[in-house]
C-alpha positions, 0 to 999 in steps of 0.5 A: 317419701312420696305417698300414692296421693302424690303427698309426702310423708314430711316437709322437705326442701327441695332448692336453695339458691343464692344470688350474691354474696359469697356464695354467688351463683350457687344452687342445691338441688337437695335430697329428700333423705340424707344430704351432706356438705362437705369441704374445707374450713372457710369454703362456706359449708355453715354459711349456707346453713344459716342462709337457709335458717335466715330465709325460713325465718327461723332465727334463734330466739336468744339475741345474741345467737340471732344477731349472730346469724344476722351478721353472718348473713349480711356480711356474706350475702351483701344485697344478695338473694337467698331462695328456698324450694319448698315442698309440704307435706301436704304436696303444696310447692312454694318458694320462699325469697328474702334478702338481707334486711327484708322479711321473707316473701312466700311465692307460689310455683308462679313465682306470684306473692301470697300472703302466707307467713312464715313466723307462725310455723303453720305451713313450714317448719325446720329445724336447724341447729349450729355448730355448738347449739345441741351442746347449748340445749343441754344447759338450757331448761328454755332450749329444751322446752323449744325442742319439745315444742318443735314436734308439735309446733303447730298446736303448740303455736295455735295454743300460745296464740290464744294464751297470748289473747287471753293475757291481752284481754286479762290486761284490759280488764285489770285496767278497768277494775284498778281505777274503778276500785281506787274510785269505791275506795275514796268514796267508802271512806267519804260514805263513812260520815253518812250514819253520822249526819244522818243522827245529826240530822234527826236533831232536827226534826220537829216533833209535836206542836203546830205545823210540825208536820208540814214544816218536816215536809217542807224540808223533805220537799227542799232537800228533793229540790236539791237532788233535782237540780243536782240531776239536771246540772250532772245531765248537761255535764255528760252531754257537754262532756260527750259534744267536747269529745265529739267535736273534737273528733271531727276531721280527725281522719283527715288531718291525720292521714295529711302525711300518710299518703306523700305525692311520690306514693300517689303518683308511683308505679303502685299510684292508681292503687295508692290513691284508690286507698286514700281516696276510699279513705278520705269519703270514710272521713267525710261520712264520718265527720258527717255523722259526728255532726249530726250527733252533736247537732243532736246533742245540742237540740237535747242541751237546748230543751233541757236548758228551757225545761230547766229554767221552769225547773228554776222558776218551779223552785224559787216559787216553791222557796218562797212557800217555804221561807213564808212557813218557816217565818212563822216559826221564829224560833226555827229560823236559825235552825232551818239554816243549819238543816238545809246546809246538812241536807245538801251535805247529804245530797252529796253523799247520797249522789256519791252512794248511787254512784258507788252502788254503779261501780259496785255493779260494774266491780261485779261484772269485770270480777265475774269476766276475770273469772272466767277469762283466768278459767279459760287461760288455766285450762288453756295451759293444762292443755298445753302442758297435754301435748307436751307431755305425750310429746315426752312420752313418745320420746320415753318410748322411742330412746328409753332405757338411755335417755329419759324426760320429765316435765313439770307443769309450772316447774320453772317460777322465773318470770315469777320471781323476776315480776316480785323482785321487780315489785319489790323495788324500793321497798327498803329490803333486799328484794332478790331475796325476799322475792326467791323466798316467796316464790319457792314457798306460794304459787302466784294465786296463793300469793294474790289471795294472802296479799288481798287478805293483808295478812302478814302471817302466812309470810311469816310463817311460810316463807320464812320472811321476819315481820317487818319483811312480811308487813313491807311486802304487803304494803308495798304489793296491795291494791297495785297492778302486780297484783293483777299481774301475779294472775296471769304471770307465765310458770313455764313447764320445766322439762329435764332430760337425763341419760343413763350414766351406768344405771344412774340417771343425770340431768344433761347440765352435770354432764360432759359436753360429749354425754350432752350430745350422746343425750341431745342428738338422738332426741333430735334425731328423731322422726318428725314433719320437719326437715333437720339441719345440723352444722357438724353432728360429730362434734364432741363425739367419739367416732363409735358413737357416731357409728353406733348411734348416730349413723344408724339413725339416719339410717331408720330416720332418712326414709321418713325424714329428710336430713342436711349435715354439715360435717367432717367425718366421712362416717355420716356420708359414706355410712349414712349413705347419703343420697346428695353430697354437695363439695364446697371449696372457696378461694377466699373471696368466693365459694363454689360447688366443686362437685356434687352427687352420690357418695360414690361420685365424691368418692375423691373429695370424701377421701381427699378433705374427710379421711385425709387424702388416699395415702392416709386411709391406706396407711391407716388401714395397713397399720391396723392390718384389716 
């Protein structure tokens, strides 16, 4: 497995070692091909295993199964240690460290920490299966997804991580337009009184007669000196606004990071370095707070200037009032009338303030609409390109197990968070919100849904999903103009995988089988090639012995050469036909477990025979009976 540039074909691990615990002491220098643990129930065989699952963080992703291993591993371990040798496939050696409770640490061959994470499946990936789990997959859409993925998890973790992204930026833009629109809607409906006193106002334009020109002119002139000091009020409103939010801002730091650093930290092994932290820190706060001041002393110099322009403003109207009540006063007849104008002119000074603003919001509704767009496009073709790499994975599949086993996948096939995200929304409405919510999911895909619900058209409802109209108005009512409708964009239609076998020319899905054909399925699909070392507890079980000889042995016979294997098992076919490269014998006295022997088959010969045939007696008795 070891290429002439000194890389190897596939990841491997080349050392498990356990300090504590039950298994106290213990160290597997492991094969890079086939690898088998034998012994006697309760000798520890899964238990490492499931060290070696904990260690490489690969815990499962369903939470009951997950604390299932984390049980076991702390009530075997104790305050132990598990360390893992690791050689990639690119020749980097590494070990992995983790105690019970603790995140894993990846230390290079100096046994110095790195960065390196290993959540991300980026520099090491296994894949370990626990007894019953290849039978779990058969049942499981999600679990057959995982084992998909698991043949390209690199790309496919790189493409989730910017699905993810994507989603988050979605989320941030839907925050904006919603308190936006909700703000255009009330002022649309406060804009509607305009046209009408706008005809109100053309009343009360003079026509004819002496001054009527200048007196018109004095009104216009009155009504501008409205919206100027409108426009100087509303420029010491943002600037006062802005000071506030300034002013509370200085010392910030400072006092919230009082806490952060306690003396013990300071004056602890890591000290020096600690306090060089808070230190950096505490002279970023003061040159922080020293730029708060000088905006708000900025702010406070403009505010002033503006007060002072503003006073002459003020004298400039009173002297331009007094003009215009001495023009109006020569008209008698205009006087009452004059009121009455003015008081409608503010009125539409307010509302012509609120179309400027509204004519703002539009512009910025148009930008977040536009950066929506384009963020849904990205996310869409991320998904097709997700779907790609799924699909040549199925395909390489197809070609390798085909005519026996076949995979499809659907793209979107599988609408549950969909219907989970309706039902939900649908809470409250007064209908039965399960039922509602399957019937529109199996008839619209999220996007047709948001474009119906954004139309408030009933009908498609009606006609589509087959709700009655009383159904239909309810949905609407209660999904527009809220966030769901945002959410629906972006809500996750995972790809639907299913596997079939060919039960005698026809084809069925793994969920209809029996739990032995959902491990004849299952396991040559696990079985396949792959970069990841493959670490199963018991691959035998629920299987007839011809099928391990006939299929699963031969297997491992192609696949060792390329990928390395660790069994856990009790049938002496997998070590003795698969011819296994290290087999490692566990016995335990109740409160510990040890190796009792470890080497070739050949060299556990008696232990074989002993703990996987039955004993010597056994096997010849076996063999005498059938006269071979």
């Amino acid at each position: 497995m070891t290429t002439t540039d000194g890389t190897t074909s596939s990841h491997q691990l080349k050392a498990i070692s356990i300090v504590g615990g039950f298994l106290d002491g213990q160290r597997f220098e492991l094969s890079s091909n086939l690898n088998c643990i034998i012994g006697a129930r309760g000798a520890g065989k899964t238990t490492v295993l499931e060290f070696v699952r904990y260690a490489m963080d690969a815990l499962p992703t369903d939470p009951a199964a997950r604390k299932r291993v984390e049980s076991l591993v702390e009530s075997n371990l104790g305050g132990g240690r598990i360390e893992i040798a690791v050689r990639t496939k690119d020749g980097l050696s590494y070990i992995i460290s983790r105690s019970a409770g603790d995140e894993p640490v990846v230390l290079d061959e100096q046994r110095k920490p790195t960065e390196i994470k290993l959540r991300s499946g980026g520099l090491f990936k296994v894949d370990i299966y626990s007894q019953n789990e290849v039978e779990a997959i058969a049942d499981q859409s999600s679990s057959q997804l995982d084992l998909i993925d698991n043949f390209e998890i690199g790309r496919i973790s790189e493409i989730q991580s910017r699905i993810r992204t994507l989603k988050a930026e979605l989320n941030s833009n839907a925050s904006k337009i919603i308190p936006l629109k909700e703000k255009s809607n009330t002022i649309t409906e406060e804009l509607g009184a305009l046209p009408g006193l706008e005809e109100n106002l053309k009343a009360f334009t003079i026509e004819g007669g002496e001054d009527a020109e200048a007196i018109n002119q004095a009104h216009t002139l009155k009504s501008l000196r409205d919206r100027e000091w409108r426009a100087v009020e509303t420029a010491l409103g943002l600037l006062g606004d802005v000071q506030r939010t300034l002013d509370e801002s200085i010392g910030q730091i400072d006092y919230r990071l009082a806490t952060v650093f306690s003396d013990d930290m300071l004056e602890g092994p890591n000290g020096e370095l600690m306090q060089q932290l808070r230190s950096g820190i505490g002279t970023c706060s003061d040159d922080v707070d020293l730029l708060l001041k000088q905006a708000v002393t900025r702010i406070q110099t403009e505010t002033e200037a503006i007060e002072e322009r503003a006073g002459q403003l003020d004298l400039l109207h009173k002297q331009q009032d007094q003009s215009f009540q001495e023009l109006i006063e020569k008209h008698k007849e205009l006087q009452g009338k004059a009121a009455e104008r003015h008081r409608l002119e503010k009125l539409r000074n307010d509302l012509l303030a609120k179309q400027r603003d509204h004519d703002q919001l539009l512009i910025e509704l148009r930008e977040l609409g536009a950066a929506r767009a384009q963020l849904l496009q990205r996310l869409s073709e991320l998904r097709d390109e997700r779907f790609k790499v799924r699909q040549a994975i199925v395909d390489q599949i197809n070609d390798a197990l085909s005519p026996t086993i076949r995979v499809t996948l659907m793209q979107f096939g599988n609408p549950e968070q969909y219907r989970v995200l309706l039902g939900e929304a649908l809470q409250g409405a007064n209908l039965h919100r399960n039922v509602v919510a399957d019937k529109i999911a199996n008839a619209f895909s999220p996007a047709e849904l948001t474009s119906v619900i954004k139309q408030r058209d009933s009908r498609p409802l009606v006609d589509k999903a087959e709700l009655n109209t009383d159904q239909a108005e309810k949905v609407i009512g209660t999904l527009a103009g809220t966030q769901v409708l945002y959410d629906l964009e972006v809500v996750e239609m995972t790809d639907r995988p299913k596997i079939e076998l060919n039960d005698g020319g026809t084809f069925k899905e793994t969920s209809s089988l029996s739990t032995g054909q959902k491990c004849t399925t299952i396991l040559p699909i696990l079985l396949m090639d792959s970069d990841n070392p493959l670490l199963i507890d018991q691959p035998e079980d629920n299987l007839d012995n011809r099928f391990v000889f006939e299929t699963i042995v031969e297997s491992i016979g192609r696949i060792k050469k390329t990928r390395q294997l660790i069994f856990v098992t009790h049938n002496p076919n997998i070590p003795v036909l698969g011819d296994a490269e290290q087999v490692f014998v566990l016995d335990s006295d109740g409160t510990a477990a040890s190796k009792v022997n470890e080497g070739t088959v050949d060299q556990c010969k008696d232990q074989i025979v002993t703990l996987l045939e039955g004993g010597e007696d056994a096997f010849k008795k076996r063999k005498e009976r059938y006269s071979y």
